[in-house]
C-alpha positions in Angstrom: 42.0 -44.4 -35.4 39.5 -41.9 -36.5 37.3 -43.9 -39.1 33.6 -43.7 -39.3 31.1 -46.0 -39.0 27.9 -44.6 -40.9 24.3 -45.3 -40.3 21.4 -45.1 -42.2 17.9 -44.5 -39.9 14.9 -45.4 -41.5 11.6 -46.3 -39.8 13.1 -46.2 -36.1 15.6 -48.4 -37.1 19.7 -48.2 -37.8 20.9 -50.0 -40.9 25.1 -50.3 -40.8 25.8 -48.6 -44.7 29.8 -48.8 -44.0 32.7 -49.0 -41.6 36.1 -47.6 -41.8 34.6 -44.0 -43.7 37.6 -42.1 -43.8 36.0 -39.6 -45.8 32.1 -38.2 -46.8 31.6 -36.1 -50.1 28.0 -34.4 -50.5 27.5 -34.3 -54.2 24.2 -32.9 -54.9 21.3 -34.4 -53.3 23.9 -37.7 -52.3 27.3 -38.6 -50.3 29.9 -40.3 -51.6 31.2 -42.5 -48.4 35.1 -43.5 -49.0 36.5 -46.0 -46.7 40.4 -46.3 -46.1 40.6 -49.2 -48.9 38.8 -46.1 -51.5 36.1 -48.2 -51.4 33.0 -45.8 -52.1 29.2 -46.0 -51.9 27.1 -43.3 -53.2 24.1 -42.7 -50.7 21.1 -40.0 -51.3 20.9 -39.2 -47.6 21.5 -36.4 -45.8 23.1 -36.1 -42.1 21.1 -36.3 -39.5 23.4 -36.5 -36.7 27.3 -36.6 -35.9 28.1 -38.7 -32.6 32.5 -37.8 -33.1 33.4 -39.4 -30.0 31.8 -42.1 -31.2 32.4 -42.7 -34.4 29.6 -42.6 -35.8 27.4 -40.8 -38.2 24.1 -40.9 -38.9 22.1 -40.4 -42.1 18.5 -39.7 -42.9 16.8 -39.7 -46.5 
């Protein structure tokens, strides 16, 4: 599988936002996160870093 596991890195730290992202939106100053279920979060974040074979993604503010 190919989901995403997205980070959010504040304060030399990594806070786990969501697993399973199957897709990322930027709306604006904000990404819309959308996990296999359509589950969404809205995040104003921007990305900071893309580890693919990992999958991961990181997010900054």
């Amino acid at each position: 599988m190919c989901e995403l596991t997205v980070y959010l890195l504040e304060n030399d730290r990594e806070e786990k936002l969501m697993e399973d992202v199957a897709t990322i939106t930027p709306e604006g100053e904000r990404l819309v996160l959308t996990d296999l279920l359509g589950q969404q979060q809205i995040v104003e974040a921007r990305i900071k870093e893309l580890r693919l074979l990992e999958h991961k993604v990181y997010l900054t503010r």
